[in-house]
MOPAC internal coordinates of N, CA, C and O (Angstrom, degrees):
PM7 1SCF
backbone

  N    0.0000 0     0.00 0     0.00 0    0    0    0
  C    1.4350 1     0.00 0     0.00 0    1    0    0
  C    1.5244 1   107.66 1     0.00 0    2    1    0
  O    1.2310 1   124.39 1   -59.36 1    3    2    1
  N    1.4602 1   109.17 1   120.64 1    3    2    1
  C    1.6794 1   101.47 1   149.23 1    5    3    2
  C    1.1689 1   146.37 1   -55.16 1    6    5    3
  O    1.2310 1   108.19 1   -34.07 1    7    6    5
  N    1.3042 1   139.67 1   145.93 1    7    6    5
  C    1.4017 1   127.37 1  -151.33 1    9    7    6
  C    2.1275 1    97.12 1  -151.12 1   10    9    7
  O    1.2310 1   130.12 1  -105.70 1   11   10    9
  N    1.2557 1    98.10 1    74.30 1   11   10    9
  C    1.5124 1    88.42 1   174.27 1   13   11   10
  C    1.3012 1   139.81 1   -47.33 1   14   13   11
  O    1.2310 1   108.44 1   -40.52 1   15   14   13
  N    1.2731 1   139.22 1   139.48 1   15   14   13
  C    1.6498 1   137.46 1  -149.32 1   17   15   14
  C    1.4910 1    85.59 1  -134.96 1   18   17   15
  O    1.2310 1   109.04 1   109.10 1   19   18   17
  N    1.3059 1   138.14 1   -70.90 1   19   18   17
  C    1.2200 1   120.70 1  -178.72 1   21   19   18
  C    1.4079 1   115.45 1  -148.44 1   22   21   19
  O    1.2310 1   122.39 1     5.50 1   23   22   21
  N    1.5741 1   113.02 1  -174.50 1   23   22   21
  C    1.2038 1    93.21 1  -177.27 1   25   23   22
  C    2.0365 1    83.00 1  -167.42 1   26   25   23
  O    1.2310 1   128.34 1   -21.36 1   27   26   25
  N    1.7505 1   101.54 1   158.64 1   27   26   25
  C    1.2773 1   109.94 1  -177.02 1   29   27   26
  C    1.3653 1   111.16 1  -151.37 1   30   29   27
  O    1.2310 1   114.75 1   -45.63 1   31   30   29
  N    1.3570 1   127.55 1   134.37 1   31   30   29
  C    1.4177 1   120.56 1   157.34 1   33   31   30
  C    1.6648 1   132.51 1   -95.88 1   34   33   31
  O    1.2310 1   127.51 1   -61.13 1   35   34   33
  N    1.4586 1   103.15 1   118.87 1   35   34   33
  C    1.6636 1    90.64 1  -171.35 1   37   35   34
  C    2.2545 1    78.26 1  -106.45 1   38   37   35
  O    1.2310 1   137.65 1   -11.29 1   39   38   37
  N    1.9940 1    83.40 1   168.71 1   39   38   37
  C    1.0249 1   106.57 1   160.51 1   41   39   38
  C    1.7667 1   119.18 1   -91.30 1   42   41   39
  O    1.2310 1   115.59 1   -58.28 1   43   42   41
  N    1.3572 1   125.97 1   121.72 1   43   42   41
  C    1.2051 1   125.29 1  -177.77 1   45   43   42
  C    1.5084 1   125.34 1  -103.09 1   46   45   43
  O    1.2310 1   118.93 1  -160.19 1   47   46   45
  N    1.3750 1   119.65 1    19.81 1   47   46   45
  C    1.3980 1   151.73 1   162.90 1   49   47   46
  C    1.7496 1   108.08 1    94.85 1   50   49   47
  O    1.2310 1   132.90 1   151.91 1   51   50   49
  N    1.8380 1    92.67 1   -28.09 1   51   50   49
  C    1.8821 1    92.06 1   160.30 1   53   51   50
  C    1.3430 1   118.56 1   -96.87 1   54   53   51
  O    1.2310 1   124.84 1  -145.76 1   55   54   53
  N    1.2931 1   108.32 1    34.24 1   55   54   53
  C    1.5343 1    87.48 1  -171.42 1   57   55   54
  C    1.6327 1    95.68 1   144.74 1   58   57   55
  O    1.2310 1   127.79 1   -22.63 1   59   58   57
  N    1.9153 1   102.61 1   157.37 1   59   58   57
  C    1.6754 1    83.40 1   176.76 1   61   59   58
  C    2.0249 1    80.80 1  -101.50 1   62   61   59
  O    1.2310 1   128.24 1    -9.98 1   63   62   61
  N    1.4757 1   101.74 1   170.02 1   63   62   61
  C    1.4338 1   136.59 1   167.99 1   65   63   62
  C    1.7795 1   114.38 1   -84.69 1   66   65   63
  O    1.2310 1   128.45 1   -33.51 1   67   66   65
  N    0.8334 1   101.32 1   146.49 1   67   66   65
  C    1.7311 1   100.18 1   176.26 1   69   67   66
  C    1.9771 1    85.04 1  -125.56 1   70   69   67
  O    1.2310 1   124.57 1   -63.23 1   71   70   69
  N    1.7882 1   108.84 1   116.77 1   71   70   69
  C    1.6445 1    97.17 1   162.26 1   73   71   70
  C    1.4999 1    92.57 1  -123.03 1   74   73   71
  O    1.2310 1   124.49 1   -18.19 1   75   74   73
  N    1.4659 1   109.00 1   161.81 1   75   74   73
  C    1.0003 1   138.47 1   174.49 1   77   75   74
  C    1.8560 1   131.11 1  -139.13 1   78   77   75
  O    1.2310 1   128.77 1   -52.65 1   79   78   77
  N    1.3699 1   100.70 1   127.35 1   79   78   77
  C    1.5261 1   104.52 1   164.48 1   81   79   78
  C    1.7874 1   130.31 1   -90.27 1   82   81   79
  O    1.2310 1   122.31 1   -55.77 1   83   82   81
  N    1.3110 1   113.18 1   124.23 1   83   82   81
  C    1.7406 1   108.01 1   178.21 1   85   83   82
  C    1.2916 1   109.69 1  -129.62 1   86   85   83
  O    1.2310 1   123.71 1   -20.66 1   87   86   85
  N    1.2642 1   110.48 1   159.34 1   87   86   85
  C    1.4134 1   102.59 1   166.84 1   89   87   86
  C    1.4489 1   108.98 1  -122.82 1   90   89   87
  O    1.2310 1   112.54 1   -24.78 1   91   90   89
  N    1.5295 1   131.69 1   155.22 1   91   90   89
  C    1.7439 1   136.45 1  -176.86 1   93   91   90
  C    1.4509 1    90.64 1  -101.79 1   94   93   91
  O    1.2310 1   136.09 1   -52.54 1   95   94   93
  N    1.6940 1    86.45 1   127.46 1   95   94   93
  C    1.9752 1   106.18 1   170.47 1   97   95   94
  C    1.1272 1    82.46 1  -115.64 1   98   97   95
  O    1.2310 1   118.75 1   -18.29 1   99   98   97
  N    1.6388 1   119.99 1   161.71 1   99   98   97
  C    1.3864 1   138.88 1   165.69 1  101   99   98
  C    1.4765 1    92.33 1   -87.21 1  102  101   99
  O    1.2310 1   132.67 1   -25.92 1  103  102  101
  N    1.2714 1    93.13 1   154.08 1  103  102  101
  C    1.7961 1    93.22 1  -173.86 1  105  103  102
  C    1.6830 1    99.02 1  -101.54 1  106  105  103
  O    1.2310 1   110.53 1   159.62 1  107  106  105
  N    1.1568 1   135.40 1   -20.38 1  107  106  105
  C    0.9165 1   133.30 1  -167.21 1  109  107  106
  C    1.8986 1   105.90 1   -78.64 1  110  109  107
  O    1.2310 1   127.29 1   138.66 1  111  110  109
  N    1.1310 1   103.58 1   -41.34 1  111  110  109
  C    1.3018 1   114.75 1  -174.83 1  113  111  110
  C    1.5411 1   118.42 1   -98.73 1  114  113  111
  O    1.2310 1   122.92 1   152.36 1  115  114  113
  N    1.5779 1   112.01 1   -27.64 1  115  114  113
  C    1.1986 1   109.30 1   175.13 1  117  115  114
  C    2.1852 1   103.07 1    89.90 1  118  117  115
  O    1.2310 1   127.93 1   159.47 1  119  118  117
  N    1.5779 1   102.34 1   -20.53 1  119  118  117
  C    1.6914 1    91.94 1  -178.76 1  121  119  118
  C    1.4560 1   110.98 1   -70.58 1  122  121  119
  O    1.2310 1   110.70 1   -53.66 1  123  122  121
  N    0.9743 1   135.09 1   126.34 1  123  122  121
  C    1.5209 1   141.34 1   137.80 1  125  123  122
  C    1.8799 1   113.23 1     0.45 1  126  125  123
  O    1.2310 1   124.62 1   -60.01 1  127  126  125
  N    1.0422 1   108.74 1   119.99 1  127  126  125
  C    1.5773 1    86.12 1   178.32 1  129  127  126
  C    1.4749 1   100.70 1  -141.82 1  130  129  127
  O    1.2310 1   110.20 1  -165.75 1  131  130  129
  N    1.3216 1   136.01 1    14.25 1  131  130  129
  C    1.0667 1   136.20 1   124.45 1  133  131  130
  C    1.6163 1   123.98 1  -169.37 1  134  133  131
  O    1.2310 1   125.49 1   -45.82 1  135  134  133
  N    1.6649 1   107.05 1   134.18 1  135  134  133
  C    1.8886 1   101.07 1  -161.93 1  137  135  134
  C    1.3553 1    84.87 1   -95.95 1  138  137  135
  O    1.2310 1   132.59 1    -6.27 1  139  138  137
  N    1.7988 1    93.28 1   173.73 1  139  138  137
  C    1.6468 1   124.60 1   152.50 1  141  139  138
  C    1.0621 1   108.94 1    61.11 1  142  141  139
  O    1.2310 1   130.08 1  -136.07 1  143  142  141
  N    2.0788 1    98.16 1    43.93 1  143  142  141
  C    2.0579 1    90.63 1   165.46 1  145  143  142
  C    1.3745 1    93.19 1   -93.68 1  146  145  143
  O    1.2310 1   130.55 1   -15.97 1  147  146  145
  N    1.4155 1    97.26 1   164.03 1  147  146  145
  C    1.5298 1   122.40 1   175.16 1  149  147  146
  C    1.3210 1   142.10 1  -125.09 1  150  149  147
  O    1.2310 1   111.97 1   -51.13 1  151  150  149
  N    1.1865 1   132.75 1   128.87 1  151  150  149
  C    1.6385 1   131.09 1  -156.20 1  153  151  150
  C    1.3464 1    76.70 1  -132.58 1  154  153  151
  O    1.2310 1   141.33 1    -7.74 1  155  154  153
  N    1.7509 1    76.20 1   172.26 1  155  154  153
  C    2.0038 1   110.82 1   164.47 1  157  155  154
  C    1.5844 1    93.14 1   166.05 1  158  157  155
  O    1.2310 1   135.34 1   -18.57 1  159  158  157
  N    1.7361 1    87.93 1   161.43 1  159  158  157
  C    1.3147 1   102.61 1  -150.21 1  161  159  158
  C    1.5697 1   103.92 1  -160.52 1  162  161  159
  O    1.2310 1   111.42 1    -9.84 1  163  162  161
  N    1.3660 1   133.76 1   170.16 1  163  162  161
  C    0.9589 1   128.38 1   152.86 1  165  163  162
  C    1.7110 1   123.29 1  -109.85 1  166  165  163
  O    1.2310 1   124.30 1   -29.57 1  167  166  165
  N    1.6236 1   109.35 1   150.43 1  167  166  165
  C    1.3169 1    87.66 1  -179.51 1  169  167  166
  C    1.4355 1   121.09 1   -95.30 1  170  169  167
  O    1.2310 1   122.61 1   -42.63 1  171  170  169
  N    0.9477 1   112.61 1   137.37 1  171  170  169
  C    1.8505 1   119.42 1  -176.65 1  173  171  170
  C    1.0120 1   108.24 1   -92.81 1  174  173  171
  O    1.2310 1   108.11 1   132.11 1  175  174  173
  N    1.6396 1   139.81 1   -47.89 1  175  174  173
  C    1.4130 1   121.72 1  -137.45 1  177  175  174
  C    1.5718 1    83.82 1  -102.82 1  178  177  175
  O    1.2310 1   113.34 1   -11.20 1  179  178  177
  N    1.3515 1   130.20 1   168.80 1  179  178  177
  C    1.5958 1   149.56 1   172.97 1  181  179  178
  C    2.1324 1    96.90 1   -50.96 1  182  181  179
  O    1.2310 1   131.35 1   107.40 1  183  182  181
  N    0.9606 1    95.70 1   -72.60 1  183  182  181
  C    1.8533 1    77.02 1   173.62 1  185  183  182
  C    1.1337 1   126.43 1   -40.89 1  186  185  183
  O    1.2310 1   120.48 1   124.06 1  187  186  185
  N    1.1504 1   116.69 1   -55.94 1  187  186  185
  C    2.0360 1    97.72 1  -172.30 1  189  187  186
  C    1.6929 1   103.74 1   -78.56 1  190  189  187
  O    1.2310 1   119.76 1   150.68 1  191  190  189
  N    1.8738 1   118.06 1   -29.32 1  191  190  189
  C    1.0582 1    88.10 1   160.47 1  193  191  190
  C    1.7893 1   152.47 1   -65.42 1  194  193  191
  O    1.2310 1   128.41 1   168.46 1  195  194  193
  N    1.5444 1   101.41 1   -11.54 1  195  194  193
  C    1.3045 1   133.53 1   169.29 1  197  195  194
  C    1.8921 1   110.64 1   -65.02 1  198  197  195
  O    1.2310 1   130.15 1   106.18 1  199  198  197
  N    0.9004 1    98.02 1   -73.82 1  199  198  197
  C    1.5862 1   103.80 1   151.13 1  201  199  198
  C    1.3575 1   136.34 1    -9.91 1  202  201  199
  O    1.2310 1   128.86 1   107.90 1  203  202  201
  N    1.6717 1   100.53 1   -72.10 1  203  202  201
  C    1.7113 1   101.04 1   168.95 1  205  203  202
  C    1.3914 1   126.44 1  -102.01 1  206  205  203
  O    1.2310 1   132.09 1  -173.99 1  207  206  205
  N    1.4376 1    94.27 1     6.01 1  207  206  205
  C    1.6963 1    99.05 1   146.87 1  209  207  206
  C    1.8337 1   122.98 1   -73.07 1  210  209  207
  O    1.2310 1   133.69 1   142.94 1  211  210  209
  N    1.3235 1    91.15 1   -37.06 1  211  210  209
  C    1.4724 1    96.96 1  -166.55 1  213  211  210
  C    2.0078 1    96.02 1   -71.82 1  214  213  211
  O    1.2310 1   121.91 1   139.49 1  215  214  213
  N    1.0943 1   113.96 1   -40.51 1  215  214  213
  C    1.4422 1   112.28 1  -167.31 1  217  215  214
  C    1.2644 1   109.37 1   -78.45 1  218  217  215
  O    1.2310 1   121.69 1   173.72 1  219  218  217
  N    1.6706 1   114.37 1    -6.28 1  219  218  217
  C    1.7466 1   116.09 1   168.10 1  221  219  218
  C    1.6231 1   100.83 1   -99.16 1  222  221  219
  O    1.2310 1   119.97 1   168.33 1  223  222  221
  N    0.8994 1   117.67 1   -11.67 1  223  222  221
  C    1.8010 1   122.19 1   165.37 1  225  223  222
  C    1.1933 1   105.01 1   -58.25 1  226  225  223
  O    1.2310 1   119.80 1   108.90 1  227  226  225
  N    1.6686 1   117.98 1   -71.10 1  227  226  225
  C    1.6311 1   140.54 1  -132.41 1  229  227  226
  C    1.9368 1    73.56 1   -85.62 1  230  229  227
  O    1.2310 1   108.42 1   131.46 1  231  230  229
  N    1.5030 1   139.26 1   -48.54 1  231  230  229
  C    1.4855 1   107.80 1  -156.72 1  233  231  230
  C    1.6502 1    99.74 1  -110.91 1  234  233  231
  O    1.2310 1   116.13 1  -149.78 1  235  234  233
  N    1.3094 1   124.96 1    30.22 1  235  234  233
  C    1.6331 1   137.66 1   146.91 1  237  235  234
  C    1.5076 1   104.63 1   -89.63 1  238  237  235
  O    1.2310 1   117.73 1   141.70 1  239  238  237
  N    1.6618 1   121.92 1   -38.30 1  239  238  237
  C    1.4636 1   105.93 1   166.92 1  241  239  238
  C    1.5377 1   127.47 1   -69.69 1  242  241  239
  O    1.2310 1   130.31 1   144.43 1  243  242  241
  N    1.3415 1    97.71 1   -35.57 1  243  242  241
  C    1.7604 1    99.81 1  -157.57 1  245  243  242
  C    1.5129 1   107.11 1  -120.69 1  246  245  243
  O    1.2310 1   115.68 1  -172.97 1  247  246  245
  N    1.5641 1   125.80 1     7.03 1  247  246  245
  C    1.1976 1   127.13 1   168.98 1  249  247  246
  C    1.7145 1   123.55 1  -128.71 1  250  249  247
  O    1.2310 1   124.00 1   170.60 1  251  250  249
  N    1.3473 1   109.94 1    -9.40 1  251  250  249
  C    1.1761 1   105.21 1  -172.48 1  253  251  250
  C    1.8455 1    93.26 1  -121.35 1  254  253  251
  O    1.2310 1   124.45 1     4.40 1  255  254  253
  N    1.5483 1   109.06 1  -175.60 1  255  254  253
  C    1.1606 1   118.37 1   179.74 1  257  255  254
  C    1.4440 1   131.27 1    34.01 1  258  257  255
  O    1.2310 1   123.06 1  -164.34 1  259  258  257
  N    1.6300 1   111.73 1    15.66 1  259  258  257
  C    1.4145 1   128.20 1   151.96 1  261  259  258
  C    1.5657 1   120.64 1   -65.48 1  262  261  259
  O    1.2310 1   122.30 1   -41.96 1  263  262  261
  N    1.6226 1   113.21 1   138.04 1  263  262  261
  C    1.7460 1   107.20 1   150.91 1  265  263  262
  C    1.1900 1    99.56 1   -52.16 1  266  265  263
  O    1.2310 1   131.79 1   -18.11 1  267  266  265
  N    1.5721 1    94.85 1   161.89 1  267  266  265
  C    1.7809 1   118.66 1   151.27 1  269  267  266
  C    1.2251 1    96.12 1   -80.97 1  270  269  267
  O    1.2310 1   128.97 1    -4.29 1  271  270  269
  N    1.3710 1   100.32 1   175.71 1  271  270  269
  C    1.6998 1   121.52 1   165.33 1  273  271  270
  C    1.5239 1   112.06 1    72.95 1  274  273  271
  O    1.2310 1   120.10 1   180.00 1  275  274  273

């Protein structure tokens, strides 16, 4: 089983990238059997592009261009 650890979108001047870190557990056993593979990709279809629009929406509303305090 895959087990996602993280994940980030940069812009790559064509386009933004979706990368990601996972690590493979055996499911049977639960041991780790190998961390910190890595993908990335772009998104094509209207969902994931919907997606990382919405998650550059949601932290331009509620994380940036706030006071402190």
């Amino acid at each position: 089983m895959e087990l996602l650890k993280s994940y980030m979108v940069t812009n790559a001047g064509d386009g933004d990238v979706v990368s990601f870190m996972y690590n493979d557990i055996d499911e049977k056993t639960g041991k780790l059997v190998s961390k910190n593979k890595r993908k990335s990709f772009y998104p094509m279809d209207e969902r994931g592009k919907k997606l990382v629009e919405d998650m550059k929406k949601y932290l331009q509303e509620t994380q940036l261009n706030q006071k402190e305090g």
